[in-house]
C-alpha positions as semicolon CSV with decimal commas, in nm:
position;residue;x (nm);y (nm);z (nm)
1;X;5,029;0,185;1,892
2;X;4,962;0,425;1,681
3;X;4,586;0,478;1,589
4;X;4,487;0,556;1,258
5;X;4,236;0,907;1,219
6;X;3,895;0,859;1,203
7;X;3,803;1,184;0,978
8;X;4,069;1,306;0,704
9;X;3,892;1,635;0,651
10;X;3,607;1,865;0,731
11;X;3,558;2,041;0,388
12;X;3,680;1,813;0,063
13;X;3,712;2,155;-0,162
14;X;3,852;2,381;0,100
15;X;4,166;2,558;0,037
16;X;4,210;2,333;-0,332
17;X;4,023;2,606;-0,544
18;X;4,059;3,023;-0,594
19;X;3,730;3,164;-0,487
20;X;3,609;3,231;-0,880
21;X;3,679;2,835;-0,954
22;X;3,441;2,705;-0,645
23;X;3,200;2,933;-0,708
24;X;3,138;2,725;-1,040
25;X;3,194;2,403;-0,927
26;X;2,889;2,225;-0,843
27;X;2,972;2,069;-0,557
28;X;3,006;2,371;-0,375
29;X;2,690;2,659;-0,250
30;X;2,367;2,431;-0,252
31;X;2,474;2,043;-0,346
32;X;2,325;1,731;-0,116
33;X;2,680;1,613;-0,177
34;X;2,811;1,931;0,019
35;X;2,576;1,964;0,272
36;X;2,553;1,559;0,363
37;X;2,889;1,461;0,256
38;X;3,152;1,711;0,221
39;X;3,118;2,023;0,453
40;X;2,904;1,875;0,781
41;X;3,191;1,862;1,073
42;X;2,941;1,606;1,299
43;X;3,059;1,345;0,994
44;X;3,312;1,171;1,190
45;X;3,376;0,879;0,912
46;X;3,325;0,961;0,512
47;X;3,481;0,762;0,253
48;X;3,418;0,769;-0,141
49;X;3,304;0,449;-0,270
50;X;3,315;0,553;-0,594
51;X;3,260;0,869;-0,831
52;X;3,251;0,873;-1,239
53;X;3,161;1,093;-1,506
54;X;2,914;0,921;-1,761
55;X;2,789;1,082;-2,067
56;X;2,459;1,203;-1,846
57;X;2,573;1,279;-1,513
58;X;2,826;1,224;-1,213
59;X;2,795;0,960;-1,020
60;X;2,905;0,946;-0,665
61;X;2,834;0,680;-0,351
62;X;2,940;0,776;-0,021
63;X;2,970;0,586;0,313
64;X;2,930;0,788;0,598
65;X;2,852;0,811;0,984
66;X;2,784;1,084;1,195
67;X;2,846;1,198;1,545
68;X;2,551;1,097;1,667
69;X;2,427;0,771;1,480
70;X;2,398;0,470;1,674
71;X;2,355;0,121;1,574
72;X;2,121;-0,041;1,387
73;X;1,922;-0,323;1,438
74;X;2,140;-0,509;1,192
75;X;2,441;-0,368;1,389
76;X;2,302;-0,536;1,684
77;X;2,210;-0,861;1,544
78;X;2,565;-0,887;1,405
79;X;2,761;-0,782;1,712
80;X;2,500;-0,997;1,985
81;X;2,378;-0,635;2,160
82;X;2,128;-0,726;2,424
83;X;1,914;-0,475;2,591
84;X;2,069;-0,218;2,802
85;X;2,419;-0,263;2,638
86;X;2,636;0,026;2,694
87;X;2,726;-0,012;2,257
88;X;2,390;0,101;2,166
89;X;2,449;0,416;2,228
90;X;2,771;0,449;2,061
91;X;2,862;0,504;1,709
92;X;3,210;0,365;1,718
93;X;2,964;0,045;1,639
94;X;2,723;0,175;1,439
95;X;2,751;0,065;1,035
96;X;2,798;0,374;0,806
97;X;2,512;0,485;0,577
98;X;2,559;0,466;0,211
99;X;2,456;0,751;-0,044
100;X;2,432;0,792;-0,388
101;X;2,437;1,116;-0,548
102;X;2,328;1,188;-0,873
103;X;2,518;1,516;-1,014
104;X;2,555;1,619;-0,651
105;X;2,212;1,570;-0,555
106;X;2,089;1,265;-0,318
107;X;1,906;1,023;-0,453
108;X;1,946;0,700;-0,268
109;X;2,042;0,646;0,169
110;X;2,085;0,293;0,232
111;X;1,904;0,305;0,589
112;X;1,595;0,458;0,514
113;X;1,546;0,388;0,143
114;X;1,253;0,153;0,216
115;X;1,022;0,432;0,366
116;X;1,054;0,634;0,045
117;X;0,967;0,364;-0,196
118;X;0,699;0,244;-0,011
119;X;0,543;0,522;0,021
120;X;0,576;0,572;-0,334
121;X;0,477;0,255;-0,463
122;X;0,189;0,106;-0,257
123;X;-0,017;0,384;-0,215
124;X;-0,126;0,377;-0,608
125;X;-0,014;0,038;-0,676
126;X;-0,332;-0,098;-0,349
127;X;-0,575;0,199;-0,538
128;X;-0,575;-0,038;-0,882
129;X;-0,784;-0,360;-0,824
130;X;-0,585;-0,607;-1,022
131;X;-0,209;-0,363;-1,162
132;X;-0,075;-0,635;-1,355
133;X;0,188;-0,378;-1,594
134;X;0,345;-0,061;-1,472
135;X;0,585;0,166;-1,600
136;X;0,849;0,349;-1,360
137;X;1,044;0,669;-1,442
138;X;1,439;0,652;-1,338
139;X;1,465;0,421;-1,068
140;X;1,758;0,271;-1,140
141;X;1,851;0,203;-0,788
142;X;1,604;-0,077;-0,817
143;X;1,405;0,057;-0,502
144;X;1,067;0,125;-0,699
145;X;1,110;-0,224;-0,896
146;X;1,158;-0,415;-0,548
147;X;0,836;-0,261;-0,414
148;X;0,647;-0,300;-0,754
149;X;0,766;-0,680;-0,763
150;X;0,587;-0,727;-0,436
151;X;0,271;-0,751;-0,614
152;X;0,166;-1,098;-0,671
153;X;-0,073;-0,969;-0,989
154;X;0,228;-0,740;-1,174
155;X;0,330;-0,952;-1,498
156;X;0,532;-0,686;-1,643
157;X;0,747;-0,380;-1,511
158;X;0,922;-0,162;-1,723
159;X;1,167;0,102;-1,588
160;X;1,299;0,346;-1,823
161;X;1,617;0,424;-1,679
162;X;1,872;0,689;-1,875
163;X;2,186;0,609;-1,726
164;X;2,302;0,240;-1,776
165;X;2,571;0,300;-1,548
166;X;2,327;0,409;-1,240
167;X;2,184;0,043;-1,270
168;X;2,563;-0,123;-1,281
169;X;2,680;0,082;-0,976
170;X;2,337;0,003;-0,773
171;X;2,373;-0,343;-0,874
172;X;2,740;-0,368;-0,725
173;X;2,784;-0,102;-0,474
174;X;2,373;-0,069;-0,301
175;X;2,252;-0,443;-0,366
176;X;2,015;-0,413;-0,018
177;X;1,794;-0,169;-0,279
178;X;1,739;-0,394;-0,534
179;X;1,779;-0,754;-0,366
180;X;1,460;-0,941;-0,446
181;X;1,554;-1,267;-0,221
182;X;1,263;-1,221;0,002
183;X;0,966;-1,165;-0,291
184;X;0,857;-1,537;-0,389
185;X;0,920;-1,665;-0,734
186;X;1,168;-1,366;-0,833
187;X;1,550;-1,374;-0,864
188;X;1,823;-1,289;-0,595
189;X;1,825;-0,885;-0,794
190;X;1,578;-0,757;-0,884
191;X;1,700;-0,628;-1,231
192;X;1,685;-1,025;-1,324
193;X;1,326;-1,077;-1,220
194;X;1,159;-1,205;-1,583
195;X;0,869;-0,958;-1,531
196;X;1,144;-0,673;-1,558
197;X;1,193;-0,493;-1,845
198;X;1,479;-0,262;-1,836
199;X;1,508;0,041;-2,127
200;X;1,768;0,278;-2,129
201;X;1,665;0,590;-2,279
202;X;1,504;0,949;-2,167
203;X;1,202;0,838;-2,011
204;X;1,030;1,190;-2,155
205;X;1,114;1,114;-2,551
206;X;1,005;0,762;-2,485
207;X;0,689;0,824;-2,373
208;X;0,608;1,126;-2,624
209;X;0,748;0,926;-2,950
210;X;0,613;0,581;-2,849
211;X;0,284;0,676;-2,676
212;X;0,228;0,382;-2,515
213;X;-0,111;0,488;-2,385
214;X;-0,246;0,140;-2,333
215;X;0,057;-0,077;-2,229
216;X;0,041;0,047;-1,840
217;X;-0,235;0,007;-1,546
């Protein structure tokens, strides 16, 4: 039987574009998405979830799993790996990591998304005795709201997000990064929590035109 290849192609742009035409395109040179996603060799499975164009940026989320990667203690739980199984140390059963780029630079990996917000949230979130509002730049992965939700005190969050579509896509395509089930008395997403208040705009104009100097802890 035939079997089906595991990696399609080393380099997405290469031999598609004259020299001049790469040079400009953004993916190409310096780009997370090039170095993580489209030029490593090691990546021995990639596959584009999904990539659009929205009226502030591109959008792309990437699965991918490299040479080396192993599984994960998920991965184990799910296929019954017991100590000293030979699998462990294979990545032909390791799950692939999903990415999301924001104009070609990462913003978001799946397994180790939950070290960065943590260490962005707590830290200043444990310095205030009682934070009961809070304001968060971007975010519209949902990471930051998960970890601010956490906070038995918080009664309102707001997250001024520019891109609608970052929040749709996270919602559908990363929901680990914004799932709420395990913070008591929220919703299933986090984006639905009632102490979440979602604005789309430019976080800078909204800040400097509104001056909301006494809203946030």
């Amino acid at each position: 039987e035939k079997e089906e290849p595991v990696t399609l192609w080393s380099h997405e742009l290469r031999g598609f574009r004259t020299e001049d035409a790469r040079k400009a395109h953004y993916l190409d040179g310096e780009s997370d998405l090039a170095n993580w996603v489209t030029s490593p060799l090691e990546v021995v499975y990639k596959k584009q979830i999904i990539t659009m164009q929205t009226e502030h940026q591109r959008i792309d989320i990437w699965d991918t799993l490299e040479r080396d990667d192993t599984p994960s203690y998920e991965d184990g739980l799910r296929l019954g790996l017991k100590a000293g199984d030979p699998r462990w140390l294979s990545n032909e059963y390791a799950s692939p990591s999903r990415m999301l780029f924001l104009d070609g630079t990462l913003q978001t990996m799946k397994d180790s998304e939950s070290v960065y917000n943590e260490a962005l949230v707590h830290p200043a979130m444990f310095a205030h005795t009682s934070p009961k509002t809070a304001a968060i730049i971007g975010g519209g992965d949902g990471g930051v709201l998960r970890e601010i939700l956490k906070h038995k005190t918080v009664e309102k969050v707001t997250m001024i997000e520019l891109d609608e579509k970052v929040v749709e896509l996270s919602r559908e395509y990363l929901p680990s990064v914004n799932n709420c089930t395990d913070i008591v008395g929220s919703t299933p997403v986090c984006y639905d929590d009632p102490r979440a208040n979602i604005i789309y705009a430019d976080a800078f104009h909204y800040f400097v035109d509104k001056q909301p100097t006494d809203e946030y802890d």
